[in-house]
C-alpha positions as CSV (number, residue, x, y, z in Angstrom):
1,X,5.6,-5.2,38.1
2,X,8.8,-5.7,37.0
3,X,11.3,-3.4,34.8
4,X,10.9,-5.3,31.7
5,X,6.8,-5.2,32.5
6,X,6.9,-1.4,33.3
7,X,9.3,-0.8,30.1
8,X,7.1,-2.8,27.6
9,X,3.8,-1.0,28.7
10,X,5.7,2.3,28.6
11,X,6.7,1.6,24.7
12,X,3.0,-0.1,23.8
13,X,1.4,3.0,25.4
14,X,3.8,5.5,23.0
15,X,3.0,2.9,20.3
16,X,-0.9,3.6,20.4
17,X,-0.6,7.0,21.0
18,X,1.5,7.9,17.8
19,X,-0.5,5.5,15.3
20,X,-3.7,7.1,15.9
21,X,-2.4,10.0,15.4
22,X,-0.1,8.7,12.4
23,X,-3.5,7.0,11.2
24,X,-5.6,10.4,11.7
25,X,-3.1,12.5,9.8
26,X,-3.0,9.3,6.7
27,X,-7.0,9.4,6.7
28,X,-7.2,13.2,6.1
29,X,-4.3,13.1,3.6
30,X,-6.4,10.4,1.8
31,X,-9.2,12.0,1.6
32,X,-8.0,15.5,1.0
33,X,-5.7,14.5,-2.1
34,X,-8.5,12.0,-3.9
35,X,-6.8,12.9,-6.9
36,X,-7.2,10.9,-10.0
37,X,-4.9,7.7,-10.7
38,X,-1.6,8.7,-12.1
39,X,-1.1,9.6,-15.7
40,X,0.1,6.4,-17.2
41,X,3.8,5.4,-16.5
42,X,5.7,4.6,-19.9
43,X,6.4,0.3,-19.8
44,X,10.3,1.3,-19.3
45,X,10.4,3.1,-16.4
46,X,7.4,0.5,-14.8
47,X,9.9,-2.3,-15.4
48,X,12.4,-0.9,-14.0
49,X,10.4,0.0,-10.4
50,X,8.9,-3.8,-10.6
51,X,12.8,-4.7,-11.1
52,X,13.4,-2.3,-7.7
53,X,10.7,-3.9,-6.0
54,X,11.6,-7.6,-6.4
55,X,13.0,-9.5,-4.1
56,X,15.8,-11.2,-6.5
57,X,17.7,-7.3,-6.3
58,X,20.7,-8.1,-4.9
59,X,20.8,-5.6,-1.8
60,X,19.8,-8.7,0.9
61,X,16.8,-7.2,2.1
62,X,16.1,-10.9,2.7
63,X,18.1,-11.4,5.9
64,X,16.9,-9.0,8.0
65,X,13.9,-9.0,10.1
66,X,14.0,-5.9,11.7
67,X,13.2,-7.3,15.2
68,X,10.7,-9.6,14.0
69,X,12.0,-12.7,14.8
70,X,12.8,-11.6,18.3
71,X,9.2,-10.8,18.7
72,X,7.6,-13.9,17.2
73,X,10.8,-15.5,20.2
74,X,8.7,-13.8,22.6
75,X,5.7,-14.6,21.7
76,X,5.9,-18.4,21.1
77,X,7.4,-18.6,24.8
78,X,4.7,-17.0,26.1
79,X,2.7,-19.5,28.3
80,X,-0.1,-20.1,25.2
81,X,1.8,-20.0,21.9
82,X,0.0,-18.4,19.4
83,X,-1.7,-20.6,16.7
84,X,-1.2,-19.8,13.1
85,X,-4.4,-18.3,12.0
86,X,-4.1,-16.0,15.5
87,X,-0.2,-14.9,15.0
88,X,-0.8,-14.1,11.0
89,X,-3.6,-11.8,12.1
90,X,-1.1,-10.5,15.1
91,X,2.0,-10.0,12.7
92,X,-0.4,-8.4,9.4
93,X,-1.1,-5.9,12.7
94,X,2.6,-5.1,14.0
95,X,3.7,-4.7,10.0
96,X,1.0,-2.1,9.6
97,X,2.1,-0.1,12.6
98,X,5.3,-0.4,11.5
99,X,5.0,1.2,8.4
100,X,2.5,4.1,9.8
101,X,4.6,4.7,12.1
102,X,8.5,4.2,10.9
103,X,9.0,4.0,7.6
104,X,5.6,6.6,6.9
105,X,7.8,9.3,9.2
106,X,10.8,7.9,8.3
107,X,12.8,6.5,5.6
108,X,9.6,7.0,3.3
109,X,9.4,10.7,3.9
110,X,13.4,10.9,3.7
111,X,13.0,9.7,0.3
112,X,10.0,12.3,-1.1
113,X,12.9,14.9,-0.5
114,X,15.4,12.7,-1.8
115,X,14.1,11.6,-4.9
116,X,13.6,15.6,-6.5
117,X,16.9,16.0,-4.9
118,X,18.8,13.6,-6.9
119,X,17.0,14.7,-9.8
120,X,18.0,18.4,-9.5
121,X,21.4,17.3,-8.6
122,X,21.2,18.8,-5.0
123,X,24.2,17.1,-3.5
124,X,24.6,18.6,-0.4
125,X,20.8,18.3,0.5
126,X,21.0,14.6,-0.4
127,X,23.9,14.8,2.5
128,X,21.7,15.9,4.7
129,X,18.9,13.5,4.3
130,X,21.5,10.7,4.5
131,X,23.2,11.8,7.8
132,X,19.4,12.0,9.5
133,X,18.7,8.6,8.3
134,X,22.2,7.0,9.7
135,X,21.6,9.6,13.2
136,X,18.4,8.3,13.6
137,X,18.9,4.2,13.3
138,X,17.9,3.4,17.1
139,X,19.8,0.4,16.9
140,X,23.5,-0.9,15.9
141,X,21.4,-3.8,14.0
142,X,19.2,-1.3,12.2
143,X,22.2,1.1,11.2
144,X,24.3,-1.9,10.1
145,X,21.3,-3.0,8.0
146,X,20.9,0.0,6.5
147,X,24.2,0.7,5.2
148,X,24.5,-2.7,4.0
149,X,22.0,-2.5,1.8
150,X,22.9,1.1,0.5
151,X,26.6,-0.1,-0.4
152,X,24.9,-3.3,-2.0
153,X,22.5,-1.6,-4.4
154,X,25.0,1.3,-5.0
155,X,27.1,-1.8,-6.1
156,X,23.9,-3.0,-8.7
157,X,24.1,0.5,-10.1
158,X,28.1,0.3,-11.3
159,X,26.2,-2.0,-13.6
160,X,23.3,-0.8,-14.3
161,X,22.7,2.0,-17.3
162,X,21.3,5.6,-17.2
163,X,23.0,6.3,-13.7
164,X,25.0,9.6,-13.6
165,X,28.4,8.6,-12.5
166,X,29.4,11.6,-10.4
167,X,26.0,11.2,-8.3
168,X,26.5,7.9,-8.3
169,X,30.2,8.3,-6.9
170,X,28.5,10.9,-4.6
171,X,26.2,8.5,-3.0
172,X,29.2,5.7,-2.4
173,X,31.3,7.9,-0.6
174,X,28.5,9.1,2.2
175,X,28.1,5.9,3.3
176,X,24.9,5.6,1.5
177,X,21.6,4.3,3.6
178,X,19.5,2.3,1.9
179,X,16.4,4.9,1.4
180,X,18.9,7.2,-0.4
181,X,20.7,5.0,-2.3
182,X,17.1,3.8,-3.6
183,X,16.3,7.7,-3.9
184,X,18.9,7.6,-6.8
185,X,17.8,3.9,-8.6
186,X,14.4,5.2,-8.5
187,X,15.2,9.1,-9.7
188,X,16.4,7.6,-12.9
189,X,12.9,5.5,-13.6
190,X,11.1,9.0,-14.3
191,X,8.5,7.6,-12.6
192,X,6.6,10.1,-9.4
193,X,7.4,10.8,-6.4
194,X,4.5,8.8,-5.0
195,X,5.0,5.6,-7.8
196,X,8.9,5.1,-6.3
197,X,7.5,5.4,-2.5
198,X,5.1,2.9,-3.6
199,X,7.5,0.8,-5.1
200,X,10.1,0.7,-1.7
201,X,6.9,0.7,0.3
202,X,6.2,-3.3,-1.2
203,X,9.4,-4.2,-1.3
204,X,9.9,-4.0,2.3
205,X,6.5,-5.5,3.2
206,X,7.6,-9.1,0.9
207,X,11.3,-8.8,3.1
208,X,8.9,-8.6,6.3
209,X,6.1,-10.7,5.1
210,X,8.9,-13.2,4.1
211,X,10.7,-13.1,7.6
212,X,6.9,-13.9,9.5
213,X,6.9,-17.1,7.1
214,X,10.4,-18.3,8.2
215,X,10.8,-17.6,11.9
216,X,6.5,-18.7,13.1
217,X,6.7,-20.7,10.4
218,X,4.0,-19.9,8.5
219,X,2.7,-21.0,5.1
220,X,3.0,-19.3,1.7
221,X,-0.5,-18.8,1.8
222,X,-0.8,-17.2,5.0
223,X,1.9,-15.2,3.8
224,X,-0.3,-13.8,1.2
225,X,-2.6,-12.8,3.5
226,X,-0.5,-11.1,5.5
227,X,1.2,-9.4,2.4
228,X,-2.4,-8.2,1.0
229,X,-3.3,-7.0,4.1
230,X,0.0,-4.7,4.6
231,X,-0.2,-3.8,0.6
232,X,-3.8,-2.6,1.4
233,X,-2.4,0.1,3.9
234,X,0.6,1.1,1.6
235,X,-1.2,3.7,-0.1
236,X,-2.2,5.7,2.8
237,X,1.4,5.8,4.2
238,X,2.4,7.0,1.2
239,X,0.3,9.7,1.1
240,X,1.4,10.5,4.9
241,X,5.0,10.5,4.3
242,X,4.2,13.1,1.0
243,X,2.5,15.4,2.9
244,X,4.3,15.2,6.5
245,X,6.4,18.4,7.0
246,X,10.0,18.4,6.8
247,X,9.7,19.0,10.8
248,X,7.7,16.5,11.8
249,X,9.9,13.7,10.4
250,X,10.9,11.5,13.3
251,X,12.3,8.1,14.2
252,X,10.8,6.8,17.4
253,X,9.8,3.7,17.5
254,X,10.6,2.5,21.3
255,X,9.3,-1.0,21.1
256,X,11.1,-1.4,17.6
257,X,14.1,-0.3,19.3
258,X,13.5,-3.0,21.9
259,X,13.2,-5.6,20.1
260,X,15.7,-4.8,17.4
261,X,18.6,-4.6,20.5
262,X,17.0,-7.9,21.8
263,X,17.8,-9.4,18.6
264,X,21.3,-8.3,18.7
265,X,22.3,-10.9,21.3
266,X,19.6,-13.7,20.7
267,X,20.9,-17.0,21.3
268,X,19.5,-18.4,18.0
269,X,19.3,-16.1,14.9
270,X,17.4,-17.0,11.2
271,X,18.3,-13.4,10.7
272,X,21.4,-11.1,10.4
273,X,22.5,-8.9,13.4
């Protein structure tokens, strides 16, 4: 067995380990907290989380397929290529591990603390958050991304009302990651907690969904598939990353980190790097 061989079923084994237990932890949050839906949101601060979620926000969420395209590489070199209806099925799986088991104990449990924090004006603890996110990026490629997008929606916000200047200076000068600088867009809305994780939540799974269809290619229907199937396991996530404590956040994600590095140097990118 070779080093790559030995490497890849070292990271698949961590893999499976951690999302059951990710998936154990989201099933008893889910049922412990079946708490009634959320008193209605005024139509003002909705809008303005549908506006966060869209994929026309200028922060180019779009370009980045967070190892994705590397993967689907792999895979259609494999000796049998995947067909369509098997590799939308295979890709609706690898998206719901990814986000039980990165952005759940990551960015999206960054943000619970974040969000109150902007809110109270805690700027040194928004600081903090932002230097774990940008000391836990496993990759060059991931860091990059992340602070590209922070600047870029920091940069929507110089035009956008109801944002408090000096937090908003605050968060530019960090260098803002993309969780925190969303933290602050989605403090303003009013909304909770849970409603803005919700919000980022689909937002990354039409970037990702969006990637599958480009690099496979796939169809826009397939897409939808895929998309419903990731939107279906948003809600438990969420409710992971509220009720994960502040020591068990984590960023380990080795066969993420793989790929993502893979994709650094691939000879032919869709994507940015």
């Amino acid at each position: 067995m070779d080093t790559t061989t030995v490497t890849t079923t070292i990271a698949a084994t961590v893999i499976s380990t951690d999302l059951h237990a990710v998936q154990t932890v989201a099933t008893a949050a889910a049922t412990a907290t079946a708490t009634a839906a959320s008193a209605g949101l005024a139509p003002a601060s909705l809008l303005q989380l549908i506006w966060l979620a869209s994929p026309a926000l200028p922060v180019g969420g779009f370009s980045y397929s967070e190892g994705l395209e590397a993967l689907i590489l792999r895979e259609q070199e494999a000796p049998e290529s995947i067909a369509n209806t098997a590799s939308a099925e295979w890709i609706s799986n690898w998206l719901c591990d990814q986000l039980q088991l990165t952005l759940a104990r990551g960015d999206l449990a960054v943000m619970v603390q974040a969000i109150p924090a902007w809110r109270a004006g805690q700027l040194m603890r928004v600081t903090q958050l932002n230097d774990w996110l940008l000391q836990t990026r496993e990759t060059s490629e991931l860091r990059a991304q992340a602070e590209q997008m922070g600047r870029s929606l920091c940069s929507w916000l110089r035009h956008h009302d109801g944002v408090d200047a000096a937090q908003l200076a605050h968060c530019e000068q960090l260098p803002p990651t993309y969780p925190v600088a969303f933290a602050l867009a989605a403090a303003q809305t009013g909304a909770s907690v849970r409603d803005c994780l919700l919000t980022y939540a689909f937002g990354w799974a039409e970037n990702m969904v969006q990637a599958a269809i480009k690099s496979v290619p796939l169809g826009q229907t397939t897409g939808q598939r895929i998309l419903a199937r990731v939107s279906q396991a948003i809600p438990a996530a969420v409710q992971a990353a509220i009720v994960l404590p502040e020591d068990e956040r984590q960023a380990f994600s080795p066969m993420l980190a793989i790929l993502s590095s893979q994709h650094e140097t691939q000879y032919s990118r869709l994507f940015r790097s």
